[in-house]
C-alpha positions in Angstrom: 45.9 -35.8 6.5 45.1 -32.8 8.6 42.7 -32.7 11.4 40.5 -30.7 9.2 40.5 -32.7 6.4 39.9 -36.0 8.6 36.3 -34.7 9.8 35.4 -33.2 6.4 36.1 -36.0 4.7 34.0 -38.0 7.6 30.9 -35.0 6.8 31.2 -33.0 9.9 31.0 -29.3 10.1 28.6 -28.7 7.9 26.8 -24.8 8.2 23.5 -24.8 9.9 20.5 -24.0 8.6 19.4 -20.3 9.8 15.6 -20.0 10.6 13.1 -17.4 11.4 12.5 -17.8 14.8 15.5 -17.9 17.3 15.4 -17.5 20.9 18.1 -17.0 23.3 19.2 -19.7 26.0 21.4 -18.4 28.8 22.7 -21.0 30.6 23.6 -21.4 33.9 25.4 -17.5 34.3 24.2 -17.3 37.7 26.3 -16.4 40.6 27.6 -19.3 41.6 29.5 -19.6 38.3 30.2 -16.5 37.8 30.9 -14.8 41.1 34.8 -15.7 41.8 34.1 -15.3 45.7 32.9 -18.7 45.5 34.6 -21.7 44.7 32.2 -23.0 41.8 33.3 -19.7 39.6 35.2 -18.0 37.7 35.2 -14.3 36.1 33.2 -14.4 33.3 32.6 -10.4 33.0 33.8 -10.8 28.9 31.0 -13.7 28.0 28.3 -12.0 30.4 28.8 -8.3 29.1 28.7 -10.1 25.3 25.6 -12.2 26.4 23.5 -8.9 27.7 24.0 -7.8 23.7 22.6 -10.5 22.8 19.8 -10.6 24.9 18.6 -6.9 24.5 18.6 -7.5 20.8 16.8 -10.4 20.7 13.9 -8.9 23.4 13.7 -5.9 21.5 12.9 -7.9 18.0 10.8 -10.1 19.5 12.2 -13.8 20.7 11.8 -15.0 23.5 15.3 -14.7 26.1 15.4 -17.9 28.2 17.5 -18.8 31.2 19.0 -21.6 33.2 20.0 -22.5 36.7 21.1 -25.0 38.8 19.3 -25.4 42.3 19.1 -28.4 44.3 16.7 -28.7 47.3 18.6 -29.7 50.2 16.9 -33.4 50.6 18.5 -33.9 46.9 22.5 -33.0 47.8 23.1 -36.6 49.4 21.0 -38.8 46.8 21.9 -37.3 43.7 24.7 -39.3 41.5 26.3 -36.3 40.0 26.8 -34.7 43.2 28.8 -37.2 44.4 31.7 -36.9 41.3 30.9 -32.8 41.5 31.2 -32.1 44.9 31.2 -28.5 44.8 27.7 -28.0 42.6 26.4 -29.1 46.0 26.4 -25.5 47.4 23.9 -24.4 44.6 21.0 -24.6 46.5 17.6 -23.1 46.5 17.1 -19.9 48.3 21.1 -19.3 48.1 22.5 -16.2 45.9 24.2 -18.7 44.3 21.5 -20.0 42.0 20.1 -16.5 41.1 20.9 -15.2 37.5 23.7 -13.0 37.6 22.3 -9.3 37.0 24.9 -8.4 34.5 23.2 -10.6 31.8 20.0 -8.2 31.2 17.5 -10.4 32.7 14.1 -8.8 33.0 10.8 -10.1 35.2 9.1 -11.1 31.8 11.8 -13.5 31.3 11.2 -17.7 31.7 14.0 -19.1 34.0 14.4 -23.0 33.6 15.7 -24.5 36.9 17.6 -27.8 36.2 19.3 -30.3 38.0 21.9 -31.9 35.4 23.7 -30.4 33.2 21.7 -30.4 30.0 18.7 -27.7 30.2 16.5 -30.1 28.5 16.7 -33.2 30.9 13.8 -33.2 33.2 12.3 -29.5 31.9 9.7 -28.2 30.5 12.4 -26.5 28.2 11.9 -28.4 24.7 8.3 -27.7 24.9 8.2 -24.0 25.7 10.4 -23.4 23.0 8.3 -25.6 20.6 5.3 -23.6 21.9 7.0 -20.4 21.0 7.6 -22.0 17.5 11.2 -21.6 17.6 13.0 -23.1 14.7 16.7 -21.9 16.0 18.3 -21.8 19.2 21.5 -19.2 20.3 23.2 -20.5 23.2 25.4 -19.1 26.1 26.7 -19.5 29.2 28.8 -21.5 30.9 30.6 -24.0 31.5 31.3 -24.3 27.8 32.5 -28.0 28.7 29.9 -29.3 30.8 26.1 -27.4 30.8 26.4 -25.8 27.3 27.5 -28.6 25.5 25.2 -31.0 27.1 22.5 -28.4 26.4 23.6 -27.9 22.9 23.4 -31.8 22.0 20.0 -31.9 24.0 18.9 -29.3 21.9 19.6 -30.4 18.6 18.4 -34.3 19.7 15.3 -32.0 20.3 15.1 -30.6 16.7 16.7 -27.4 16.8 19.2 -25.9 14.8 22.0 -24.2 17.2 24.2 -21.8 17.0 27.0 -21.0 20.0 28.5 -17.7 19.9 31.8 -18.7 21.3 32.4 -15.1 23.2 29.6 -15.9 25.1 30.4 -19.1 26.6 32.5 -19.3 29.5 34.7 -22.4 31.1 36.8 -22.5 34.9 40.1 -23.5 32.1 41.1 -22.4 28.2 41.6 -26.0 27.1 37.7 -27.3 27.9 37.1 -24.4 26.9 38.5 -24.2 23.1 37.7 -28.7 22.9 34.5 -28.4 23.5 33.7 -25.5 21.0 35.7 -27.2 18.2 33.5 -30.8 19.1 30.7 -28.6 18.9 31.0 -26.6 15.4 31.9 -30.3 14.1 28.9 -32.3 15.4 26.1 -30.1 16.9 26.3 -26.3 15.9 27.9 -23.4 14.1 30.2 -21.9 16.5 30.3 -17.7 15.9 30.3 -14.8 17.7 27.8 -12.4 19.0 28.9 -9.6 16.2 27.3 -12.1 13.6 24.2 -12.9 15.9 23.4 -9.8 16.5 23.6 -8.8 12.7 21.5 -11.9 11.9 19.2 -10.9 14.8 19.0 -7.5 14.0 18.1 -8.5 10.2 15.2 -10.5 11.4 13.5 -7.7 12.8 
């Protein structure tokens, strides 16, 4: 039995539901993941350039464009569990260029920007209940890593009661295998994985 066949048979990967109110998360593209001069990134220019359609569309129909960071407060870096296996997300501090969003993905002053300290954009934010305030039905979400803050996001978000969708050229990962695993865990369990061309076409259709 194929791979396929063993999680169809066990009911995963089942389409999502599409509803009438989607927003956009961006998560995390801020410079300290996506500027290579530092040690916590990697180039991301394809996903960030395929993200900014994304997010234009959406604005101009409508829905609300949210983003993510990472920003610790100095007194946190030595108490904080997860920095002591991650080492490196240590230099995302407040105040630093490293925590602010990186320009390339359209952001705009009118824009809410969630600032996290795990990896999931729903732990410890006011996340779930701004997008339940907005009376979003389905979330499209992006950024990186793939493998670490847009899954956890993505499972965070459908705990929350979400449908999600991940347009896969729009995620981003330091390394091709997290990469690729974590999209193909996620279109079985927690969202439809597409692209932006079909977001943008359902966004567009909304309007």
């Amino acid at each position: 039995m194929s791979q396929e066949q063993v999680y169809d048979q066990a009911g995963f990967g089942r389409p999502v539901p599409r509803g009438r109110r989607p927003a956009v998360l961006v998560v995390d593209f801020s410079y300290g993941f996506t500027d290579p001069q530092y040690p916590t990134a990697a180039d991301m220019a394809g996903p960030l350039a395929a993200t900014r359609r994304l997010t234009d569309a959406a604005r101009a129909a409508g829905f609300p464009v949210i983003y993510t960071t990472i920003a610790f407060h100095p007194g946190e870096v030595t108490a904080l569990p997860w920095l002591k296996k991650a080492t490196g997300m240590a230099a995302l501090q407040e105040g630093s260029r490293l925590v602010e969003i990186d320009d390339r993905t359209g952001i705009r002053p009118g824009d809410a920007v969630i600032v996290k300290k795990g990896a999931s954009a729903f732990f410890g934010t006011s996340l779930a209940a701004l997008l339940t305030g907005a009376g979003v039905d389905t979330l499209v979400v992006t950024g990186a890593t793939t493998s670490g803050c847009v899954r956890a996001s993505v499972v965070d978000a459908v705990q929350s009661g979400f449908n999600v969708l991940v347009p896969a050229d729009c995620c981003a990962d330091r390394a091709e295998a997290p990469h690729h695993a974590n999209l193909y865990d996620i279109g079985q369990k927690y969202g439809d994985v597409t692209d932006s061309a079909d977001i943008l076409n359902w966004l567009n259709g909304l309007r």
